[in-house]
N, C-alpha and C positions, 0 to 999 in steps of 0.2 A: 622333896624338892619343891622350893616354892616359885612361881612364875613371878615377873616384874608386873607389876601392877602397874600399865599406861596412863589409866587415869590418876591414880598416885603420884607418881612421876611428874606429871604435867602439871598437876594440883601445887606439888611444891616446888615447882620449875617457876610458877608462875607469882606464887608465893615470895619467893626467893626475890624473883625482881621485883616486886610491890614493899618490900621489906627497904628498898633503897630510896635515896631520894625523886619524888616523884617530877623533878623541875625538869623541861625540856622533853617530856613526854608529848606526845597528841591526846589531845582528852574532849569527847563529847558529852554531854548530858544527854544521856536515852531518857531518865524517867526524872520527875521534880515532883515535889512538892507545892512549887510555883510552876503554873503551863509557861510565863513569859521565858522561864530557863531554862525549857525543853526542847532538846538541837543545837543548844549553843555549842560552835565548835572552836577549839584554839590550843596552843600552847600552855602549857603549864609553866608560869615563869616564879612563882612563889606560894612557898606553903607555911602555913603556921598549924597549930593546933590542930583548929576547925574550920580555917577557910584554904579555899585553893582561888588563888588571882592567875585567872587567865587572861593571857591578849588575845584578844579577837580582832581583826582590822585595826590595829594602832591603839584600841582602848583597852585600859585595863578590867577584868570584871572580878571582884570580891563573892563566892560560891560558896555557903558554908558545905562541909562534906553532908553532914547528916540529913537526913530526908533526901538522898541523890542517887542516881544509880550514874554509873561513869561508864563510858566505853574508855579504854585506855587502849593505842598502840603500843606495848613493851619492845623491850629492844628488839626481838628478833620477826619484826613486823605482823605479828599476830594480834590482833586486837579483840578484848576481853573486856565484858560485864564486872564490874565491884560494885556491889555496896557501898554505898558513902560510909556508914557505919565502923568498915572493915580500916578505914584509908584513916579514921578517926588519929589522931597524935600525933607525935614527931616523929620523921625515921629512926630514929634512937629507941624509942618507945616501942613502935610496931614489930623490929626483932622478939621483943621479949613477948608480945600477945601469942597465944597459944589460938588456932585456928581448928575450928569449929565445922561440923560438915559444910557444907555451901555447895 
């Protein structure tokens, strides 16, 4: 008999939602590469590739993913750490990457 593995579960629960489009999420920057983009807090209103354009107070800000750590609230109000690295390509794209321990 094998037991459910929680953290398993949660890993690609969590997976699952980062696999979809990231627009209209809450998204902060915990960690930067640049300190001036560290805390910035906003909506996710557009993604391409390698950037995520947040509003923040009415402005738009252009973030590339990589060199970024993301808090994300997913839909079921839990909010989680990514990698910029991981968020890297289009939703189209990130279904088919294969996830790596983390």
């Amino acid at each position: 008999m094998s037991k459910t593995n929680k953290r398993g579960s949660r890993k690609a629960s969590v997976w699952k939602s980062l696999t979809k489009s990231l627009i209209g999420l809450r998204v902060s920057i915990h960690r930067s590469s640049s300190k001036e983009w560290e805390g910035i807090k906003g909506i996710i209103i557009d993604e391409t590739f390698n950037l995520l354009k947040i509003e923040k107070a009415g402005k738009i800000i252009s973030i590339p993913k990589s060199n970024q750590v993301f808090e994300l609230e997913i839909d079921d109000g839990s909010k989680i750490l990514v990698d910029g690295h991981l968020l890297e390509g289009n939703p189209e794209h990130r279904i088919k990457k294969k996830l790596r321990n983390w």
